[in-house]
C-alpha positions in Angstrom: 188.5 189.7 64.7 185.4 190.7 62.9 187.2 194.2 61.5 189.9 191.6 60.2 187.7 188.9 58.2 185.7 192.1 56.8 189.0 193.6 55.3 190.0 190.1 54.3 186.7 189.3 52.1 187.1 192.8 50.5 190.9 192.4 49.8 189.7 189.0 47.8 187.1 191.1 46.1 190.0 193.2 44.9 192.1 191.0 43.8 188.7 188.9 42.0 188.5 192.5 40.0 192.0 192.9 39.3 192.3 189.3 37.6 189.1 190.7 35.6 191.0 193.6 34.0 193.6 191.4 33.4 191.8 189.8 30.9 192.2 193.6 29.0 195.7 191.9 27.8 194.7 188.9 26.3 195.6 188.6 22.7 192.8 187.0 20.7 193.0 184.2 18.7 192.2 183.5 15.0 189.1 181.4 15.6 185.1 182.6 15.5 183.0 183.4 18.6 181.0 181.6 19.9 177.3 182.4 19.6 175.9 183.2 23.1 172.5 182.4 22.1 172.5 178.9 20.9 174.9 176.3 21.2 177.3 175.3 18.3 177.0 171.8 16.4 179.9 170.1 18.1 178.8 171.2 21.8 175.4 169.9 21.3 177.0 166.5 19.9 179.0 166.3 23.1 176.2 167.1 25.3 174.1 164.5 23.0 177.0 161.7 23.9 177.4 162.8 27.6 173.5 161.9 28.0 174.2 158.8 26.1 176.9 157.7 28.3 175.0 158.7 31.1 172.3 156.0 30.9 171.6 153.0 31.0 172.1 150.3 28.5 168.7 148.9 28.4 167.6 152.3 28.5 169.5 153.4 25.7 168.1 150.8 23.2 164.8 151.7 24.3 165.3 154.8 23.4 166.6 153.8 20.2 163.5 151.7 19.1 161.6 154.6 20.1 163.1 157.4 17.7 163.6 155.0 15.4 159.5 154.4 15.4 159.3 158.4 15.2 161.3 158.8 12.4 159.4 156.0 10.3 155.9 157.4 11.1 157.0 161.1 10.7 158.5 159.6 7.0 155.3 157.9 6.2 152.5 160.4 7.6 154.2 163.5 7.3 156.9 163.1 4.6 158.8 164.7 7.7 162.6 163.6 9.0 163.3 163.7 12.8 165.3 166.5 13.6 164.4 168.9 11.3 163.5 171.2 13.9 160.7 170.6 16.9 157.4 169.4 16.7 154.1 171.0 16.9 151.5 170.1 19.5 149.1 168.6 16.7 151.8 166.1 15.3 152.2 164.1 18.7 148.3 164.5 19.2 147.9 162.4 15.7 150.5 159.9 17.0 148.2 159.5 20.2 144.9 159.2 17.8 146.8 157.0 15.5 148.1 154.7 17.9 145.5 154.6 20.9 142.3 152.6 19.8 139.0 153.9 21.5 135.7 152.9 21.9 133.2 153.5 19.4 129.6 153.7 18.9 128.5 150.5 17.4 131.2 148.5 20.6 134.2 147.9 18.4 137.8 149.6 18.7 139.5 152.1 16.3 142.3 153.8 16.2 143.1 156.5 13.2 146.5 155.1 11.6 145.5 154.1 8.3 145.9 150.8 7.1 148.4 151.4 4.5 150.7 153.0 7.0 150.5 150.8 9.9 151.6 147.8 6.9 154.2 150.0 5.9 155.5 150.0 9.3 155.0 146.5 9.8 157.4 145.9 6.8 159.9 148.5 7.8 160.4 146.0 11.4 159.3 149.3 13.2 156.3 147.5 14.5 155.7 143.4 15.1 152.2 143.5 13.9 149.8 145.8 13.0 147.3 147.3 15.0 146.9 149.7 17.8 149.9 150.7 20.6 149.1 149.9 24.4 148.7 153.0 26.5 152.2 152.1 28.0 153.9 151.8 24.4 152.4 155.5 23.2 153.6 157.4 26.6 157.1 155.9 26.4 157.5 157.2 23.0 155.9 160.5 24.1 158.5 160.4 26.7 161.5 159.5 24.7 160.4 162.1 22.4 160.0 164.9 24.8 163.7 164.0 26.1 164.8 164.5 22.4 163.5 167.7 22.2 165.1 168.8 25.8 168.4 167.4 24.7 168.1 169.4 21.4 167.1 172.9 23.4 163.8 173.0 21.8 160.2 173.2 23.3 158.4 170.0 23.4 155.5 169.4 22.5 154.6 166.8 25.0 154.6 169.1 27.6 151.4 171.0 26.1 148.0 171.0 28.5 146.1 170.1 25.3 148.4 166.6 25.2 148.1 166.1 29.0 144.4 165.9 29.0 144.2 163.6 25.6 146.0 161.2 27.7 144.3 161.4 30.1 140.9 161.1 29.1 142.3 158.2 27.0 143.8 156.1 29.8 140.3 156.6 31.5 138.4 155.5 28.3 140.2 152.4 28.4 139.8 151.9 31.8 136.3 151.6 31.6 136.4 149.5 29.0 138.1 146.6 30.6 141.4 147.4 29.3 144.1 146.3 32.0 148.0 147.0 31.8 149.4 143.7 32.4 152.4 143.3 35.5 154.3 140.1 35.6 153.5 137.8 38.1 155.1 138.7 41.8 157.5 135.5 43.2 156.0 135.8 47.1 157.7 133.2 49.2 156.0 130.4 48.1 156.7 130.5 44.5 160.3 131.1 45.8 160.4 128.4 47.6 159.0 125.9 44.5 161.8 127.4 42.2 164.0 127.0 44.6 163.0 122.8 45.0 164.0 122.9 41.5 167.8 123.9 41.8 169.3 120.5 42.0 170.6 120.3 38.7 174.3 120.4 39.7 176.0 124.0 39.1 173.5 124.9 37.2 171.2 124.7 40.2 173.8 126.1 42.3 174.4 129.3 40.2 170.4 129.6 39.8 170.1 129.4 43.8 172.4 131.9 44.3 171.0 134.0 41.5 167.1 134.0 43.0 168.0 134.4 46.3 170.7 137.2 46.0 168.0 139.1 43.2 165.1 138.3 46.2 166.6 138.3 49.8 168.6 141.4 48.8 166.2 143.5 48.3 164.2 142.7 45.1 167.5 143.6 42.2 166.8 144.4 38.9 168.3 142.2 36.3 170.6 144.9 35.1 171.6 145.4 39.2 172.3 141.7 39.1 174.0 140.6 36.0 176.5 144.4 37.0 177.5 142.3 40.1 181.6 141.4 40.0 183.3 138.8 42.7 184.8 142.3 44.0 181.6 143.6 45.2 180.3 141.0 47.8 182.3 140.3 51.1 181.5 137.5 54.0 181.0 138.9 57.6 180.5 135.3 59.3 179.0 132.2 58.2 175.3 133.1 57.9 176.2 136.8 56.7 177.5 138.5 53.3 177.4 141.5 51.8 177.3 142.8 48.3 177.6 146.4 47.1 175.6 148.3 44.6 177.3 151.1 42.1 175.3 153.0 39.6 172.1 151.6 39.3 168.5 152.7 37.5 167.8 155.3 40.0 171.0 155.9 41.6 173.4 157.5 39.2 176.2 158.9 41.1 178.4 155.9 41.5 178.9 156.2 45.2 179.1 152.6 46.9 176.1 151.3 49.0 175.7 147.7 50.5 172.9 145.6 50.9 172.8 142.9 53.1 172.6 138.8 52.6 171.4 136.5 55.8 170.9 133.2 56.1 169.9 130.8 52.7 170.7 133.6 50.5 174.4 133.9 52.1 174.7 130.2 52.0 173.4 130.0 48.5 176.0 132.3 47.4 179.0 130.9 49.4 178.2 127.6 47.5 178.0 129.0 43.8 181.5 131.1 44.9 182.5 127.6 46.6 181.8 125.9 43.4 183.0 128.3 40.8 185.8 130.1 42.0 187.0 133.3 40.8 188.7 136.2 42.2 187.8 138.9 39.6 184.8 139.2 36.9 181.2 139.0 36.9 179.6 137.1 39.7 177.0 135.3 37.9 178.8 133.9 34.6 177.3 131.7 31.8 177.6 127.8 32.1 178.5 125.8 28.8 177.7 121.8 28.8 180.0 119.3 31.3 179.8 122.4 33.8 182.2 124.6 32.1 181.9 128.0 33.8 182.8 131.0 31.1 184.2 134.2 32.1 181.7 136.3 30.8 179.0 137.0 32.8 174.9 136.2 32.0 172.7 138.9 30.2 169.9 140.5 31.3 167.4 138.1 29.4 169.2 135.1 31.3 167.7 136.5 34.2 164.6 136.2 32.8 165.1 133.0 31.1 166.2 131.5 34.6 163.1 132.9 36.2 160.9 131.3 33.2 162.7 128.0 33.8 162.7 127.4 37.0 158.7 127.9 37.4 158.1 126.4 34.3 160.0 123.4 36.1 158.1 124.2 39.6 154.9 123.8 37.9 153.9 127.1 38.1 151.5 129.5 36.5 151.9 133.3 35.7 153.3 135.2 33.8 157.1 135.2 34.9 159.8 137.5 34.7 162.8 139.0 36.0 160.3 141.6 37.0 159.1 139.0 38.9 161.8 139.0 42.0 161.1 142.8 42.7 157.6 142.3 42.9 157.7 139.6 44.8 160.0 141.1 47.5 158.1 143.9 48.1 154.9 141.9 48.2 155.9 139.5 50.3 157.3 142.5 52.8 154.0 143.9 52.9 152.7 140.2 53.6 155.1 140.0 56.3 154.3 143.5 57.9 158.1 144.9 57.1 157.7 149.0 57.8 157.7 150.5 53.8 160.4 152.3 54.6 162.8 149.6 55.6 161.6 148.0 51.9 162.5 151.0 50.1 165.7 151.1 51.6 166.6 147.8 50.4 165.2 147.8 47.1 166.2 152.1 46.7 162.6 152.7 45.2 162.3 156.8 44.4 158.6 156.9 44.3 156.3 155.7 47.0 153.6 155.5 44.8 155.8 152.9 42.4 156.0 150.3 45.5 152.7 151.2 47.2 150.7 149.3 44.7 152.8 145.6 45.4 153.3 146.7 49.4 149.7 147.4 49.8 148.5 143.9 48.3 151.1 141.9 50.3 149.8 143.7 53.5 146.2 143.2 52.5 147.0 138.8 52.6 147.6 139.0 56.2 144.5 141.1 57.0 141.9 139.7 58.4 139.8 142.0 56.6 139.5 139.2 54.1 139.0 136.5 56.4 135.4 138.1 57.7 133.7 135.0 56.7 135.5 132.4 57.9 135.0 128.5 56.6 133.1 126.1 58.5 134.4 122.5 59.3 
């Protein structure tokens, strides 16, 4: 048996190397060869559209406002165009230095873009206001523009030690100076709970119910995970169960199907919205026009957002509220509730431990009673 597999691997060796000399006969066509070194314009334009269809929407516009940023600085401070070829280590230096205010001697903040620039910008819409970048705002763009760069097969310059340790010793600069990056406010259960008093608005309040809870109990959704949710992807198992399926999501990008479950509220919440705005195809959360007419197009991402806004605004609540807000919130109130981290990433399909760790660790740290030491008196 062995004798025979051995003769039959080398007889489809031979017959590999015969269909390679038969390549001898074929006739050549009138068209130019291909350089192996480099790839021609129309390949790289393909490969530029399959990244483009390969991401996100939200995603994609950022990246837009991004490059479109570059290309006005580079204009203005270099008399440069993006894409004329990659960028040196000292140009995306200067756009750290121009855009990241530090400390200075005398206590106040300065950053190196000159004033007639950053107005110039300002006037071009590439900027709001004038002024320095947040820390978060200068490495996205370093990000978006180090992607460019990879896309385009050249070296980037964001990938240079020299870079690395500017930011760095930036973000620790700021750091000690007080300067915070801002998260949204997480919805534990008890801001939950007060947004959800509020749904009694008629379908409006039923769609919004069904909407927080499926975005919560399912495992903290992004908005772009919950306004991509069609009637076709949830399913009833028994009266106080559903489930709903997730496709291609932020972190996930093959496609393949996985489902979440719903229990309890969150499944009843959604059996009334289907209940009371029935549809057998299309978006599962759909836009509402006055008299309760349901449309069949489905909300936007800043709807999510809007909801969230509105129903805490209505709950009396303070924070600073987001869509954000639901994720954060789940995986707070998990920690809160002693839920193992990994049963929470598996639910909300986290990549990086370190991502959740932060909102996980300060849930679990409520119910310690490490910070109950000193206990009040009656």
């Amino acid at each position: 048996m062995k004798d025979y597999s051995t003769l039959k691997s080398l007889n489809l060796i031979y017959d590999t190397l015969n269909v390679m000399k038969n390549t001898d006969d074929i006739a050549l066509v009138e068209i130019r060869p291909l350089n192996l070194h480099s790839l021609a314009e129309t390949t790289a334009q393909a490969a530029e559209a399959f990244v483009a269809a390969g991401t996100a929407a939200n995603t994609v516009r950022s990246y837009r406002s991004a490059l479109a940023y570059w290309s006005a600085w580079l204009k203005l401070r270099y008399s440069r165009e993006l894409g004329d070829g990659a960028l040196p280590v000292a140009v995306a230096i200067q756009f750290v230095l121009d855009h990241l205010a530090r400390p200075m001697d005398d206590g106040n903040w300065n950053h190196l873009l000159p004033e007639a620039v950053d107005q110039a910008l300002v006037e071009a819409g590439a900027k709001s206001r004038p002024g320095p970048l947040a820390y978060s705002t200068v490495q996205h763009r370093l990000a978006v523009l180090g992607k460019w760069h990879r896309v385009k097969g050249w070296d980037s310059p964001t990938d240079a030690p020299a870079l690395k340790t500017l930011l760095r010793s930036a973000q620790k600069a700021q750091v000690r100076q007080g300067v915070t990056v801002r998260k949204k406010t997480a919805m534990a259960l008890e801001p939950l709970q007060a947004m959800l008093a509020t749904c009694t608005d008629g379908l409006r309040g039923t769609r919004d119910r069904a909407l927080l809870l499926l975005a919560w109990s399912g495992g903290g959704r992004r908005r772009s995970e919950v306004v991509g949710l069609q009637v076709g992807d949830v399913r009833r198992l028994d009266a106080d169960t559903w489930v709903y399926s997730l496709g291609t999501t932020k972190t996930d990008t093959a496609g393949a199907r996985r489902e979440k479950p719903l229990r309890g509220p969150a499944a009843h919440a959604l059996a009334a919205w289907l209940a009371a705005a029935p549809a057998s195809t299309g978006p599962l959360f759909r836009r509402l026009y006055r008299g309760d007419k349901v449309s069949s197009h489905g909300i936007g991402g800043d709807q999510v957002a809007r909801i969230v806004q509105r129903r805490a605004q209505l709950a009396g609540l303070e924070g600073d509220w987001a869509a954000h807000s639901l994720r954060s919130g789940f995986v707070t109130e998990a920690g809160r509730q002693g839920v193992p981290l990994g049963d929470v990433m598996a639910m909300t399909e986290h990549r990086s431990v370190a991502t959740v760790m932060g909102y996980f660790q300060a849930g679990s740290l409520l119910g310690s009673t490490a910070t109950q030491l000193l206990k009040s008196e009656d």
